[in-house]
C-alpha angles and dihedrals in degrees: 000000000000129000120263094210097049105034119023091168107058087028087058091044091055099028071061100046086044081054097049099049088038077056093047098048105278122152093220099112086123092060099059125092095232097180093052098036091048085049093051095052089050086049096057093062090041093056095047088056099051083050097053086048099045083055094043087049094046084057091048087044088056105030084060089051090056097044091044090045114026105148086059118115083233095055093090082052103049084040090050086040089049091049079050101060098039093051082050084048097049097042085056101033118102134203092248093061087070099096105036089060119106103200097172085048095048082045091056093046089056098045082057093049092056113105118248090229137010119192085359101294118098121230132284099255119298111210109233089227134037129198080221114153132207091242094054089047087049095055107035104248106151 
């Protein structure tokens, strides 16, 4: 058996093949890494859901650039960008993420990310805080 802190790879792809024969009778329960494989399996939701919140947060980034700067050339773009990630965000997002987003403190991450000028002129004034729902972020409603 490989090492899971060596080798991921071929320790996943055997921790896989353990798991198919266990599945199909086996007595081989002895051979299988429970903890890490246990900790794989938790990791896999947890990484769907950082996903889901880095492309919520790249549609609040640019929805914000295009609020804060709507008379640049660039503002269709960040507004189209901003639809994009949150389409990306909607076709991986589950119902149970719901409650695990934070959607103000996403909202107060972006507001961080914004630049303070663009072309040399700041932005029209950004709110602190936004009544933006999940839903509306889901959907790119902006």
């Amino acid at each position: 058996m490989s090492d899971y802190n060596s080798d991921i790879l071929m320790w996943s792809e055997s921790q896989a093949a353990l798991l198919r024969r266990l599945a199909a009778g086996e007595h081989i329960n002895d051979l299988i890494d429970w903890e890490n494989v246990a900790e794989e399996v938790e990791s896999v939701g947890r990484e769907q859901l950082h996903a889901v919140e880095s492309l919520l947060f790249q549609a609040l980034v640019h929805i914000l650039k295009a609020q804060g700067w709507p008379e640049s050339v660039d503002a269709w773009k960040w507004r189209a960008d901003a639809r994009g990630f949150a389409a990306q965000a909607r076709r991986r997002f589950v119902p149970s993420m719901r409650q695990r987003i934070d959607v103000a403190g996403l909202y107060d991450d972006a507001l961080k990310a914004v630049p303070e000028t663009m072309d040399g002129r700041g932005p029209l004034p950004l709110a602190p805080v936004r009544a933006l729902t999940l839903d509306e972020l889901l959907l790119g409603q902006q």
